[in-house]
LOGUVO-532202 format. One record per residue (C-alpha): x, y, z; residue in three letters. Coordinates in Angstrom, 1 decimal. Layout:
<atoms>
u;v;w;rest
X;Y;Z;ala .
...
</atoms>
This chain:
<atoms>
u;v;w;rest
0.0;0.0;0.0;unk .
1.8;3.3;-1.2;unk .
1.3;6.7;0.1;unk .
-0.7;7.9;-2.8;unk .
-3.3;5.0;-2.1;unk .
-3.5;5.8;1.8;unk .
-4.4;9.4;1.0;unk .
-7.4;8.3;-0.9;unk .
-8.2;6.3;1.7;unk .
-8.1;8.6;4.3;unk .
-9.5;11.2;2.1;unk .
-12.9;9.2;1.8;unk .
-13.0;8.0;5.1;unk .
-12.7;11.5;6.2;unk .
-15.2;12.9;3.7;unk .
-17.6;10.0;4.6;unk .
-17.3;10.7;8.8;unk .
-18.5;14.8;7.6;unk .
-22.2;13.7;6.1;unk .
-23.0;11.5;8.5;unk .
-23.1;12.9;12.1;unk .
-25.3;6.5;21.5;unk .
-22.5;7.3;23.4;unk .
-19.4;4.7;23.9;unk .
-20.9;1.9;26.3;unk .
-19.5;0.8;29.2;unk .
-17.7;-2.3;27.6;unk .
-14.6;-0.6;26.2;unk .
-14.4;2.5;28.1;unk .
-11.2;4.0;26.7;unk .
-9.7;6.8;24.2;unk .
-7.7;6.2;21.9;unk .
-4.1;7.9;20.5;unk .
-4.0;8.4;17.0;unk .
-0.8;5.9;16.5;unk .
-1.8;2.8;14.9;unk .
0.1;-0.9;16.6;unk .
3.2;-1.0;14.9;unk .
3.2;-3.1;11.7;unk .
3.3;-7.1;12.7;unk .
2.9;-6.1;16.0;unk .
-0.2;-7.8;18.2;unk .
-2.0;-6.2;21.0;unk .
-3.9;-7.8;23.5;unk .
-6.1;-5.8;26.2;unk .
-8.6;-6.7;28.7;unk .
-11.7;-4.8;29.5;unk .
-12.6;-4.8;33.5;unk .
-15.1;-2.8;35.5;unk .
-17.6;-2.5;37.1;unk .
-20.9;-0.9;37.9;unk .
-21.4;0.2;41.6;unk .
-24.2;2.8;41.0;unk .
-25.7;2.2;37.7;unk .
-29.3;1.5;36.1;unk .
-31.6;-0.4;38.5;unk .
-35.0;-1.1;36.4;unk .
-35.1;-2.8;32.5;unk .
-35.7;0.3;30.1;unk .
-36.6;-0.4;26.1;unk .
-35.9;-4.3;27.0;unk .
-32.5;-3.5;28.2;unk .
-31.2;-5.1;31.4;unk .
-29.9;-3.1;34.0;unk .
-26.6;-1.8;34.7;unk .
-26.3;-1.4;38.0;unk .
-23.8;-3.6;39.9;unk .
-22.6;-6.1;36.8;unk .
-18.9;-6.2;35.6;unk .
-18.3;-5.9;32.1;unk .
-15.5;-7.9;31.0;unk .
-14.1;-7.1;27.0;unk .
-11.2;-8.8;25.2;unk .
-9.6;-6.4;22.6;unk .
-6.9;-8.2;19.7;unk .
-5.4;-5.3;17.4;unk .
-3.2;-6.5;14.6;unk .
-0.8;-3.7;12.8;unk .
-0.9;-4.7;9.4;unk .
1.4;-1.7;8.0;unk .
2.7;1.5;10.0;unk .
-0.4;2.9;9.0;unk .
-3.2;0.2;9.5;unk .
-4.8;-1.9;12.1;unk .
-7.8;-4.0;12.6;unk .
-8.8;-4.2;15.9;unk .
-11.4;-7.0;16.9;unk .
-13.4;-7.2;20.7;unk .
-15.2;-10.0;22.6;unk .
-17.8;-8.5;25.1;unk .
-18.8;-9.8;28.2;unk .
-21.7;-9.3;31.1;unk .
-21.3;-10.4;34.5;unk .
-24.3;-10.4;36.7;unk .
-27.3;-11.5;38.4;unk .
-30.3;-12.2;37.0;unk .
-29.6;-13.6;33.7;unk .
-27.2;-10.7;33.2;unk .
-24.0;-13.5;32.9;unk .
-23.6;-13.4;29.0;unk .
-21.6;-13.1;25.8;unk .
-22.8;-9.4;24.8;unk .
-21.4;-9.6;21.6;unk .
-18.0;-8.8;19.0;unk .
-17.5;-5.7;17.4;unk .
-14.4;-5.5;14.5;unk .
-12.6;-2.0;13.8;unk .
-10.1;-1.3;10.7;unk .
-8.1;1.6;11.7;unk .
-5.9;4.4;9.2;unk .
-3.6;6.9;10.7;unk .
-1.7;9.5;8.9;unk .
2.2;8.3;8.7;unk .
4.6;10.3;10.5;unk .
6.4;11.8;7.7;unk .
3.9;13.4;6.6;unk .
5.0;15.8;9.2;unk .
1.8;17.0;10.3;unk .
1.8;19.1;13.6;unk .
-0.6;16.8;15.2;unk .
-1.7;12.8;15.5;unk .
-4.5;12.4;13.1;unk .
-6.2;8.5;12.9;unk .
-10.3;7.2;12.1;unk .
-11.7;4.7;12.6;unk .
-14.9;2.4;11.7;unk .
-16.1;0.4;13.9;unk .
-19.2;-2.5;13.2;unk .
-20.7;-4.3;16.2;unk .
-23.3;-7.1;16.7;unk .
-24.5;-7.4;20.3;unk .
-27.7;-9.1;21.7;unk .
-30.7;-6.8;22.3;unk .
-31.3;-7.9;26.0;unk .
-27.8;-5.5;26.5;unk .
-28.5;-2.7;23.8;unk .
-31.4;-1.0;22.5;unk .
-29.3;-1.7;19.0;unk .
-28.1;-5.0;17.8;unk .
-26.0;-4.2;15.1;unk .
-23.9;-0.7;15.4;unk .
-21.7;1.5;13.6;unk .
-19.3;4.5;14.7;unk .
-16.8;6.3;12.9;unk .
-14.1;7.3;14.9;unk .
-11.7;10.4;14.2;unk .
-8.7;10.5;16.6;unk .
-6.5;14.0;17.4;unk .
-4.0;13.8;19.3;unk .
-0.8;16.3;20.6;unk .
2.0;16.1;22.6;unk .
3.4;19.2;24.9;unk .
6.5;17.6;27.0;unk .
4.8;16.1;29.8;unk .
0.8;17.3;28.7;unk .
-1.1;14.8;26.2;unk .
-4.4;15.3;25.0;unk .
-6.1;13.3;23.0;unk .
-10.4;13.7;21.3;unk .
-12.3;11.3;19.8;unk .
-15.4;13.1;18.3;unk .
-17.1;9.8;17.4;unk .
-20.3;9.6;15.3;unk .
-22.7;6.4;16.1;unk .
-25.1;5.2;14.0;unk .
-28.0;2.4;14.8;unk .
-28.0;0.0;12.0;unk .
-30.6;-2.0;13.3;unk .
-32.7;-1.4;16.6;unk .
-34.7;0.8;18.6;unk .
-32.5;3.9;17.5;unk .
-32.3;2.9;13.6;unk .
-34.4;5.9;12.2;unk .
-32.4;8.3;14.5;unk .
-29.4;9.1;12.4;unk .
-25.9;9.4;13.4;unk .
-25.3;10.2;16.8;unk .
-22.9;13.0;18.2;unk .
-20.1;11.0;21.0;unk .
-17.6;13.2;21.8;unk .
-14.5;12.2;24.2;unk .
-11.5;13.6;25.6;unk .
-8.4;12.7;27.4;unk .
-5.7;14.9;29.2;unk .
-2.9;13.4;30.9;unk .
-0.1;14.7;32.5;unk .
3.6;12.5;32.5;unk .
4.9;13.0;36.5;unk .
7.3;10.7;35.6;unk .
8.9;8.3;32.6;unk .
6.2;5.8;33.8;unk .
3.4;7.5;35.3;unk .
0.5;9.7;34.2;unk .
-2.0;10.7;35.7;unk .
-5.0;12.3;34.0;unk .
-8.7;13.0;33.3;unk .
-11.1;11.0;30.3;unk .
-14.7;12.8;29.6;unk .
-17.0;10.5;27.5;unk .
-20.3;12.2;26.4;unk .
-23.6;11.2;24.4;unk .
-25.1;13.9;23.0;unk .
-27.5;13.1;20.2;unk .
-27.3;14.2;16.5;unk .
-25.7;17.7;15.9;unk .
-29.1;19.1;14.2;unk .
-31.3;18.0;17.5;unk .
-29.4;17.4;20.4;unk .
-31.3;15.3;23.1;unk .
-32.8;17.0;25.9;unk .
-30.1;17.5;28.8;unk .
-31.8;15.0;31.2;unk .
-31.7;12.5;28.0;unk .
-27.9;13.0;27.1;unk .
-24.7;10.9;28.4;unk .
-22.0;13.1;30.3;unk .
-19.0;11.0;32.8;unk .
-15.8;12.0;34.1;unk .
-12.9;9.8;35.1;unk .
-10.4;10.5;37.2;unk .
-7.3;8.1;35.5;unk .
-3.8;6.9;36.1;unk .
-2.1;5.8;32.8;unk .
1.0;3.6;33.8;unk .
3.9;2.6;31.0;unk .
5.4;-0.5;32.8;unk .
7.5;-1.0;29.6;unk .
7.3;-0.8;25.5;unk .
5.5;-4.3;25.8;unk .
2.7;-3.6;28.8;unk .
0.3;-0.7;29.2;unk .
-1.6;-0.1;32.1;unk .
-4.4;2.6;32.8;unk .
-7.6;2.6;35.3;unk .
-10.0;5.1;36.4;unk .
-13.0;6.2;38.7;unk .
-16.1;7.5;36.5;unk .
-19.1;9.8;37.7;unk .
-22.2;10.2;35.6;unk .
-23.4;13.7;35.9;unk .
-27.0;13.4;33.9;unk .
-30.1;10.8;35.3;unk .
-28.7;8.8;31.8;unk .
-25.6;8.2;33.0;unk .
-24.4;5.6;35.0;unk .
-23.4;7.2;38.3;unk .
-19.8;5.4;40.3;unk .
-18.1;3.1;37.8;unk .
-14.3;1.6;38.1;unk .
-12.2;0.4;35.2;unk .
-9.0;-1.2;34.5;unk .
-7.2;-1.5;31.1;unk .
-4.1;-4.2;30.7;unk .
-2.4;-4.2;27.6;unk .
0.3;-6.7;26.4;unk .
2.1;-6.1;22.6;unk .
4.0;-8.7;21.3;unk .
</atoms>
């Protein structure tokens, strides 16, 4: 795959993410840099955490929330220095009847090479997802993912304005979806980070959901490099809208070989 070809690629991508504007789930709560997993490089992560104050009652024939550990497996495959398919096992943990496989979602990612020089990281995304309708009002999902990311010494920020889009379920008819999500970390020392994530779920951009209807959490996050192999990063979330799930905890362990 040449540089000429990766442009077009991009290019559409890009152009496709403009005309089409559910936030992230509580299965894979993470953002992502724009750097891609080095070419014939393999990265495994697993997905913990868990719900302490969440959703109590069954809404739209969607189980609760509340007090159930969600546990994802995530494999990402660098293909080129450029490309990467990314593909994720979901898991529920619970009480009644809320012990299940949830479902698989796979994600091709592009990111723009590094000698293209740009002044920041620039990646996107697709992602497709099946998952069973008693853990999502949708059973088959799309999002298109652009990443930004920049690096000042020891300040990283990375956002993740994602678009979401129902391809079949309760939200099909809706339209894209507006989930925007930032990270801000700051490096106290070669290994550790601590930092802030905000994941939000606002609706589409031409009718945003009411306030009380949209998706807004905060998580306070430690981000720890044990080497270039592992990767390490948890967090303590707080929902701030009645939609929201209120006190969740999460742990991310990464291993590249």
């Amino acid at each position: 795959m040449n540089h000429y070809f990766l442009k077009i690629i991009f290019c559409f991508l890009l152009l496709f993410s403009a005309f089409n504007l559910s936030a992230q789930d509580n299965y894979e709560i993470q953002i992502y840099g724009a750097p891609t997993i080095e070419k014939n490089k393999t990265m495994f992560e697993l997905h913990s955490n868990y719900t302490f104050d969440g959703r109590k009652d069954t809404v739209n024939d969607v189980l609760p929330t509340n007090h159930v550990f969600h546990e994802t497996l995530e494999i990402t495959h660098g293909f080129t220095d450029y490309f990467e398919i990314g593909f994720y096992l979901f898991n529920s943990i619970g009480n009644n009847g809320r012990t299940a496989f949830v479902g698989s979602h796979i994600r091709p990612r592009i990111c723009v090479p590094k000698k293209w020089n740009l002044p920041i990281g620039l990646s996107l995304s697709a992602e497709y997802g099946l998952q069973k309708r008693e853990f999502s009002e949708d059973d088959q999902t799309l999002e298109i993912r652009p990443i930004i990311d920049k690096e000042f010494k020891k300040l990283y920020l990375s956002f993740n304005p994602a678009f979401d889009k129902s391809l079949h379920g309760l939200n099909q008819k809706t339209g894209f979806e507006f989930s925007p999500a930032f990270k801000i970390n700051y490096k106290v020392s070669k290994k550790i980070s601590p930092g802030f994530e905000y994941f939000a779920g606002i609706g589409p951009l031409n009718n945003l959901f009411p306030t009380d209807q949209q998706q807004h959490q905060l998580f306070i996050t430690l981000d720890v490099n044990f080497s270039d192999a592992w990767e390490f990063n948890c967090g303590y979330g707080m929902g701030f809208t009645p939609s929201t799930d209120k006190s969740i905890f999460k742990i991310i362990l990464g291993r590249r070989i």
